[in-house]
Structures are given as structure tokens and as C-alpha cells.
C-alpha positions in Angstrom: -72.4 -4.8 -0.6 -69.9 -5.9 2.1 -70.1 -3.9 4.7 -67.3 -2.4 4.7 -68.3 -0.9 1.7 -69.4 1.9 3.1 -67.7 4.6 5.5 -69.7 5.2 8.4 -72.3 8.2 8.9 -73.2 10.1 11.5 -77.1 10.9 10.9 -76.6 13.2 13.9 -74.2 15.1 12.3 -74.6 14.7 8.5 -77.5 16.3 6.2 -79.3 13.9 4.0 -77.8 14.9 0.7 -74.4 14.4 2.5 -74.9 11.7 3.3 -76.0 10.3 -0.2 -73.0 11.7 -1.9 -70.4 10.4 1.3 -72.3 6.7 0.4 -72.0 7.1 -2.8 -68.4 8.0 -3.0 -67.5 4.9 -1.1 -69.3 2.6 -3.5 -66.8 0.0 -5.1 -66.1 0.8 -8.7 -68.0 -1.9 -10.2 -71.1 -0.4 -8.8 -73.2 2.2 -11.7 -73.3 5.3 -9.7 -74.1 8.5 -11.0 -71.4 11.6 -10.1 -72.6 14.1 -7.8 -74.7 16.5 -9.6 -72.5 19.5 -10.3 -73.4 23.5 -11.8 -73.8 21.9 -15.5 -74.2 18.4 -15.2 -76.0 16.9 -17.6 -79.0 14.7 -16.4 -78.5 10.8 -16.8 -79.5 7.6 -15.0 -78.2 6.7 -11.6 -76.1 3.5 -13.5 -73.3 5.1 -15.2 -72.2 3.9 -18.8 -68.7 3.8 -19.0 -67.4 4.6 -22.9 -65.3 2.7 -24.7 -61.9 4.0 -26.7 -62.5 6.8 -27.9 -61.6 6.7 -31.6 -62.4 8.5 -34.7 -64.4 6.2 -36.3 -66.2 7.8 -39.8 -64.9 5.7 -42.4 -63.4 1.9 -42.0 -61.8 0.6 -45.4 -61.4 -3.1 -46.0 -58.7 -4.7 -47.9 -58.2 -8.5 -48.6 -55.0 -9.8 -46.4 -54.4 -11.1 -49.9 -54.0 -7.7 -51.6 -50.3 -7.5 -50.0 -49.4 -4.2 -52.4 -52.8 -2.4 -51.8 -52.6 -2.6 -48.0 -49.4 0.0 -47.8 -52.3 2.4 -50.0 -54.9 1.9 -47.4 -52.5 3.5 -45.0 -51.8 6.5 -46.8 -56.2 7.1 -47.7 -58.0 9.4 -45.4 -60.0 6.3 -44.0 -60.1 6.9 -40.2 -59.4 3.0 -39.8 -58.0 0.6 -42.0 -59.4 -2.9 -41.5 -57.3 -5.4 -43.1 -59.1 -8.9 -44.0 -58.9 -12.2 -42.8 -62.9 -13.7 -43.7 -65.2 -13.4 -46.4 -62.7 -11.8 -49.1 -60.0 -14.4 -48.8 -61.0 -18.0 -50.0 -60.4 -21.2 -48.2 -56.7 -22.5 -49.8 -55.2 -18.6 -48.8 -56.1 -17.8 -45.4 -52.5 -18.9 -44.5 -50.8 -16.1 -47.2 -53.4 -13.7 -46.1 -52.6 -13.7 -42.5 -49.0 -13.9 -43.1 -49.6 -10.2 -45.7 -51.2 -9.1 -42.6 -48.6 -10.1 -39.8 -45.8 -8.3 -42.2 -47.9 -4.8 -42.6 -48.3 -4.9 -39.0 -44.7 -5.2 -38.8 -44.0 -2.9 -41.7 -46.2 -0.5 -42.9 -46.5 2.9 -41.6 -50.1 3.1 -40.7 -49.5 6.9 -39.0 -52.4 7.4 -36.5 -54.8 5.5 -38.1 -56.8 2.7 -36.1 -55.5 -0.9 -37.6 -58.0 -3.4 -37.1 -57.7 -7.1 -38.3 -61.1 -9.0 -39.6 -60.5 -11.8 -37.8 -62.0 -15.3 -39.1 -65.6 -16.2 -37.4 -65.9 -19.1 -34.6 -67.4 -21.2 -37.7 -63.9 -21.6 -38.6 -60.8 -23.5 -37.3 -58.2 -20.9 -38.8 -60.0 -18.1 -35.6 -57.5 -19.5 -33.4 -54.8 -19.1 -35.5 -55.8 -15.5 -36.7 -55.4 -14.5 -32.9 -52.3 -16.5 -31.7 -50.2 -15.2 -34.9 -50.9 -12.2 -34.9 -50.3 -11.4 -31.2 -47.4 -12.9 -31.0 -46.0 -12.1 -34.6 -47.8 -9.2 -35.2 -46.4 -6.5 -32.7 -48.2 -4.0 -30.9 -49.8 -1.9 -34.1 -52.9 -4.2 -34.1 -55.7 -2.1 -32.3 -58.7 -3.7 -33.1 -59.9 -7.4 -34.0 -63.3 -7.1 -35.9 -65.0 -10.6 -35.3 -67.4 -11.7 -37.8 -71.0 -13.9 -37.4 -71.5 -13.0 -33.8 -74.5 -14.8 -32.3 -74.5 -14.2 -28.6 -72.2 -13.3 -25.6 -70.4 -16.4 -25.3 -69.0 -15.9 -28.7 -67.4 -12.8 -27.7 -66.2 -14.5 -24.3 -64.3 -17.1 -25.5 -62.5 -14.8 -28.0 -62.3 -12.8 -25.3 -60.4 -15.8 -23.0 -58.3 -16.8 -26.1 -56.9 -13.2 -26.8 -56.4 -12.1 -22.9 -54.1 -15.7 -22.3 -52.0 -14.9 -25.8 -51.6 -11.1 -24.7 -50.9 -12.4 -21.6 -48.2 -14.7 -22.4 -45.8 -12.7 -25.0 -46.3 -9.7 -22.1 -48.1 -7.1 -24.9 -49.0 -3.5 -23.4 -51.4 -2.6 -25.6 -54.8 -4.1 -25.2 -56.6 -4.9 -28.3 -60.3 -4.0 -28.7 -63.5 -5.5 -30.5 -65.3 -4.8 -32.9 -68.6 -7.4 -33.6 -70.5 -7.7 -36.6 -74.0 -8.2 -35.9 -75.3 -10.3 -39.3 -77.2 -12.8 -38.5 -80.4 -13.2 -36.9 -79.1 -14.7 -33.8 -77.2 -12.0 -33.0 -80.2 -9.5 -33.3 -81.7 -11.4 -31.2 -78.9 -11.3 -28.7 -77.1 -7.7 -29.1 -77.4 -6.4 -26.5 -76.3 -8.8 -24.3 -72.9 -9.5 -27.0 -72.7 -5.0 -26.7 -72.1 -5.9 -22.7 -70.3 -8.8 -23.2 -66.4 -7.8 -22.8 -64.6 -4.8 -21.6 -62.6 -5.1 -25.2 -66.1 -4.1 -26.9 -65.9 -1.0 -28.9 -68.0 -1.3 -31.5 -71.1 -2.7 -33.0 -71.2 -3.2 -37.1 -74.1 -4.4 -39.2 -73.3 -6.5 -41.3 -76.4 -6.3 -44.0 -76.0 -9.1 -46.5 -75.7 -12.0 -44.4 -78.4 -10.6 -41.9 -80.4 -10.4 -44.8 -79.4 -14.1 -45.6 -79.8 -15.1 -42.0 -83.4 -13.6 -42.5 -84.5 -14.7 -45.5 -85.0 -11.0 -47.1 -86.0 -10.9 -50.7 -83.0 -9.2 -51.7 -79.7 -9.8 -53.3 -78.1 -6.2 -53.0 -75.5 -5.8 -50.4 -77.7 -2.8 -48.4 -79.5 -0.2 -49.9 -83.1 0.3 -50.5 -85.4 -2.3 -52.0 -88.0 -0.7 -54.4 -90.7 -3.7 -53.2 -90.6 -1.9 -49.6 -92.8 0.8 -49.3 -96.5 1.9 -48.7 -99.0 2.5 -51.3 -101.2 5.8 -50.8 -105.2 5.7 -50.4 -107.4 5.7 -52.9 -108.8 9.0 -54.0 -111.0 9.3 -56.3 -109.1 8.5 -59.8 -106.1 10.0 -59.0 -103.3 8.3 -59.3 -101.7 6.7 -56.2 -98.4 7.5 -55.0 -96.1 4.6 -53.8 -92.7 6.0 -51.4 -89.9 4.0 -50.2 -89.3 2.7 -47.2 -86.0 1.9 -45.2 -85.8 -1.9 -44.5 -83.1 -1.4 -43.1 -84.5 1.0 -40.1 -85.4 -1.4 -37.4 -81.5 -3.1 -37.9 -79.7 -0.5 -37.9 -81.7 1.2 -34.7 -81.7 -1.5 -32.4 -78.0 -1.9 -33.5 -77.4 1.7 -31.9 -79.6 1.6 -28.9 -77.7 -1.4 -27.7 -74.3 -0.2 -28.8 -75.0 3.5 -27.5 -76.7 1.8 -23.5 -73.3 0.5 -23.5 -70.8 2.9 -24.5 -70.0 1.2 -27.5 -70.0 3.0 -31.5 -72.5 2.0 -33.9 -71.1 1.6 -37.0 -73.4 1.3 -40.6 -71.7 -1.6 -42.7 -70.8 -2.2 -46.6 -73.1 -0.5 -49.5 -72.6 -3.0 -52.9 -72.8 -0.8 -55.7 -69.4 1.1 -55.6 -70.4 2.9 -58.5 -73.2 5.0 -56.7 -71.7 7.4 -54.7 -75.0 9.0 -54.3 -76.8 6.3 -52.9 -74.2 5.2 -50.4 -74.2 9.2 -49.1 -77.9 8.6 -48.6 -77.4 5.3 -46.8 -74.8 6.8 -44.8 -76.6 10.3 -44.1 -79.9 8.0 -42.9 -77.4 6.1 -40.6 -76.2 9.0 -39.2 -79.5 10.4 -38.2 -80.2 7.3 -36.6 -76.9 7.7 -34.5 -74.5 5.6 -36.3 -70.4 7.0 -35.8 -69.3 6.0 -39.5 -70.0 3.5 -42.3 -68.0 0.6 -44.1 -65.6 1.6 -47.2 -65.1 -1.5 -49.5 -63.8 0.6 -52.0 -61.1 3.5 -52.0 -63.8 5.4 -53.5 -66.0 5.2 -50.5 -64.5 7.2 -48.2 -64.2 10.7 -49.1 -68.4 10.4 -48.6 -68.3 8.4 -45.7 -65.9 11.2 -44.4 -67.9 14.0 -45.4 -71.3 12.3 -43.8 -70.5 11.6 -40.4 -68.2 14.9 -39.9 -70.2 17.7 -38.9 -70.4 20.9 -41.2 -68.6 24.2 -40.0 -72.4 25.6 -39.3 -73.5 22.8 -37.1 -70.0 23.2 -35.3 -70.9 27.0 -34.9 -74.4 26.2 -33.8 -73.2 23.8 -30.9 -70.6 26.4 -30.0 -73.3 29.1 -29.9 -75.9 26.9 -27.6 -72.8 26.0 -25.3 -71.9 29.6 -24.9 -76.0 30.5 -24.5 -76.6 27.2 -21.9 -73.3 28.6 -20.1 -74.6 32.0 -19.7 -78.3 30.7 -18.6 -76.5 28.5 -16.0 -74.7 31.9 -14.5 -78.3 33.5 -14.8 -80.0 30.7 -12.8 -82.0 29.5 -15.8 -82.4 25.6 -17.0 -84.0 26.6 -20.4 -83.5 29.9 -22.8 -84.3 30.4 -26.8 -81.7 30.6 -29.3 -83.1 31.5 -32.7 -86.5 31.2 -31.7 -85.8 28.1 -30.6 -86.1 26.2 -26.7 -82.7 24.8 -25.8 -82.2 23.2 -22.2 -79.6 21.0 -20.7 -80.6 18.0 -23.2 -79.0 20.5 -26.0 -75.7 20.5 -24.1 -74.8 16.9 -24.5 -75.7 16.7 -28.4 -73.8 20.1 -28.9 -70.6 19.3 -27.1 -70.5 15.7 -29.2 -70.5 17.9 -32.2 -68.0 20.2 -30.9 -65.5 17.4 -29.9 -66.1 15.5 -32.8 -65.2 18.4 -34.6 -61.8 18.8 -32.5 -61.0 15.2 -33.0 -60.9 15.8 -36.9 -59.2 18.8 -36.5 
């Protein structure tokens, strides 16, 4: 720090937490510097994480820029975002149509307050450039989001990053658009999170499950979903006969996808289950990535999002039961107490920050 930084102190006249929270205060804003601990305040590191946009963010239905008469129906579905497709479900000789479709429902389509992201192309390809420059400077103000595929490690996301912030720059636009980044290959598991720290546009992290399983080499062909050769095979006992459960190959991904999303105030989000015909088994996929602390999960099908919706909102009895632990932590607080029981149960200040995100969730759906 310069020295200026920091006011001066009088150690003469100044008590030792005074003076912490005077130094502290004076701190430019760059620096991670925890609040001063107030009646309530919730425990965290001393580096603050500053969140991204907040957005509701349960279900994200794709459409193919191609698809220029289903993308009006996308706005009027109960996804919470409405990602419109520029990559993998537009071939080579129609990327120019596709982005055109797109520019014109930007333009066009009332998309109420839905998030309206744009899949943009991947640095792989020479039509990225074009994605961003067109629609920035064709495309209006209504584009909140670009969602960039085949991520592989910070600089990606920086020179996307330059490209956007000089074409925003130069047609004047107010609105600054965020990222999303699709972590699919191996390279970018490698890197997350140094890509989740990136760029101040970061606002989400996606897995993107089929070509990470490419990028790995998994023995799989299904787009997510369980794989019956994963799974451990009970002991031996005796002659009875062994039982052989299924495991989540999926787990590690997904995890370290949300630790490094989460450290940096970023939203996790679960990406595309294949078989559109089992509701069932996407609801598991979801409810599994919503334990792990994923925000919402890919729609590639209309169908998709009523249980992508229903997943990741809470229920009316977890939103009473984080109302009642607020009301009990508020009363132990007034009684000098940093634990109680509720139900039989210990809650402390760690149950405040998971019962108020349940509670605002809940008022953001509402």
C-alpha cells in the first residue's frame, strides 16, 4: 500500500480494535477486507468475495439461432433464461442466418424479464469475432449474457473480455454484458479457477458434460447421466449374492465446478441431460446437482424446464424452516447466545447464511 493509504492513528489516543477498523476503512477498494463485525454478522474470511449479478438462474433453455419461429416461444416458457444458439446446434454453412435470427429477436421479441443470453461461437472459430461485433452493435441493449463455449484457461476469457469492452465501448452501450463459461474440456478443469477469476463480466460457470467427457476420454456416449459400469461391487459374504450400486461420475466435475464458481462469487450451473424423454432421470441429475450447490441446470428441450424449475426452487417447508431458524438465531442474538436448538436440532450462525439464501431465493421467485 501507498502510504497514503491509510489515515493516520493516534496509538495514544485510539484502542486497538479502533484502530483496526479506522485502517481498515481506509483500505483502497481493490483490497479483500472483511466488514466490521456487526450484532449478526455472519463469520467469513478476512478477503471478501464480491458476487456477481444477481440473477435467477434455475432453468436456461437453448434454442438453435436457426429456429427463427421457436425463439419468440422460448420467451413466453417459464425458463428463467433463454439462451439463444450460435455453436454446436447450428452447422458450419448457417452461422451467418443464425446470428442474423438472433440479432432480429434481440431487436424484436419481447423477452419480459427473462435473462437473454447469446451462445456465442468458441475461440476455435473465426465466426467468435463476428458473433460479438454484430451483435453489440446490431443487437441493442437486450443481450444480457454471452455464454462462451470450450474455455480452457484465463486468457480465453480475457481476450473475449478485450474484444467485447472495445465494441461496447465504441457504439456507447449502457448495459454491460456478462459471461457465462462452459467448462468442457479437460483443460479447463484443469484451469477453473483461475478462468472463475478471470473477468469482472464472470457470472457463471456451466459444465458442459459431453465434450468433457470427450476431452477425457470417458467410456461413454450419453450426454450426462449415470453410467451403469461406474459403481462398487460389495464384499464377499459367504454365498450371498453381492450387491453392485451406482456411482456418480459426474461428482468430482460438477464439485470442483462449484467450489471455484462459489470462492468467486460466481453461479454454478449443471449442463444438458440427453435423453429428453426421462424426466425422471434429469430430476435426479438435477436434485444431485443441487445438493452439491449447483443454482440451475441446462433445458435443451421445452420439456425440461418445469423440473428444472421445481428442483432448484425451494419447497414452501424448507422456506418456512429458514424463516423459523432466522426468527430463532434473531431472538438468540437478543438473548446473548451464538447457538440454540430448533427441533431438537443445534443451529448457530452457520444456519443463518444457508437459511436466508433460501429465503431470498424464495422472494426472487415470488
Amino acid at each position: 500500500l501507498e502510504p497514503s493509504a491509510l489515515r493516520p492513528l493516534s496509538a495514544s489516543l485510539l484502542s486497538p480494535p479502533t484502530m483496526m477498523r479506522r485502517a481498515a476503512s481506509a483500505l483502497p477498494r481493490s483490497v479483500g477486507v472483511a466488514p466490521q463485525r456487526m450484532p449478526g454478522a455472519l463469520r467469513t474470511s478476512f478477503t471478501q468475495i464480491e458476487e456477481c449479478t444477481p440473477r435467477l438462474n434455475r432453468s436456461e433453455l437453448y434454442v438453435p439461432g436457426t429456429q427463427s419461429k421457436i425463439i419468440p416461444k422460448t420467451a413466453k416458457s417459464a425458463a428463467d433464461i433463454v439462451v439463444m444458439d450460435l455453436e454446436d446446434s447450428v452447422s458450419a454453412n448457417e452461422k451467418d442466418t443464425a446470428r442474423k435470427n438472433v440479432i432480429q429477436a434481440l431487436k424484436e421479441v419481447d423477452f419480459g424479464n427473462k435473462t437473454v443470453a447469446v451462445r456465442i461461437n468458441g475461440l476455435y472459430s473465426h465466426h467468435l469475432y463476428r458473433d460479438v461485433v454484430d451483435i453489440i452493435e446490431q443487437g441493442g441493449e437486450r443481450c444480457d449474457m454471452f455464454v462462451i463455449p470450450m474455455v480452457g484457461n484465463e486468457k480465453d476469457v480475457y481476450m473475449v473480455d478485450s474484444l467485447t469492452t472495445q465494441v461496447e465501448q465504441a457504439v456507447g452501450r449502457k448495459k454491460k454484458i456478462g459471461f457465462g463459461l462452459i467448462i468442457e474440456m479437460a483443460m479447463g478443469m484443469q484451469n477453473v479457477h483461475s478462468i472463475a477469476a478471470a473477468s469482472k463480466r464472470n457470472e457463471s460457470l456451466h459444465f458442459g458434460v459431453a465434450d468433457y467427457a470427450a476431452s477425457t476420454k470417458s467410456r461413454t456416449t450419453n450426454i450426462g447421466g449415470p453410467n451403469p459400469s461406474y459403481g462398487v461391487l460389495t464384499d464377499v459374504d459367504g454365498d450371498k449374492p453381492r450387491d453392485f450400486f451406482w456411482g456418480d461420475v459426474w461428482h468430482y466435475a460438477i464439485a470442483r465446478i462449484v467450489v471455484a464458481a462459489r470462492a468467486n462469487g460466481l453461479r454454478p450451473v449443471d449442463g444438458p441431460f440427453g435423453d429428453i424423454s426421462d424426466i425422471e432421470g434429469y430430476k435426479a441429475q438435477a436434485r444431485r446437482a443441487a445438493v452439491l450447490g449447483c443454482e440451475g441446470k441446462w433445458a435443451i428441450h421445452p420439456s425440461q424446464v418445469g423440473a428444472a424449475n421445481e428442483v432448484f426452487s425451494p419447497s414452501e417447508a424448507e422456506v418456512k424452516k429458514a424463516t423459523r431458524i432466522l426468527e430463532a438465531m434473531a431472538q438468540a442474538e437478543k438473548d446473548g447466545l451464538g447457538a440454540v436448538s430448533l427441533d431438537g436440532k443445534l443451529i448457530d450462525i452457520a444456519s443463518i447464511k444457508q437459511a436466508r439464501a433460501i429465503v431470498d431465493k424464495a422472494k426472487a421467485i415470488s
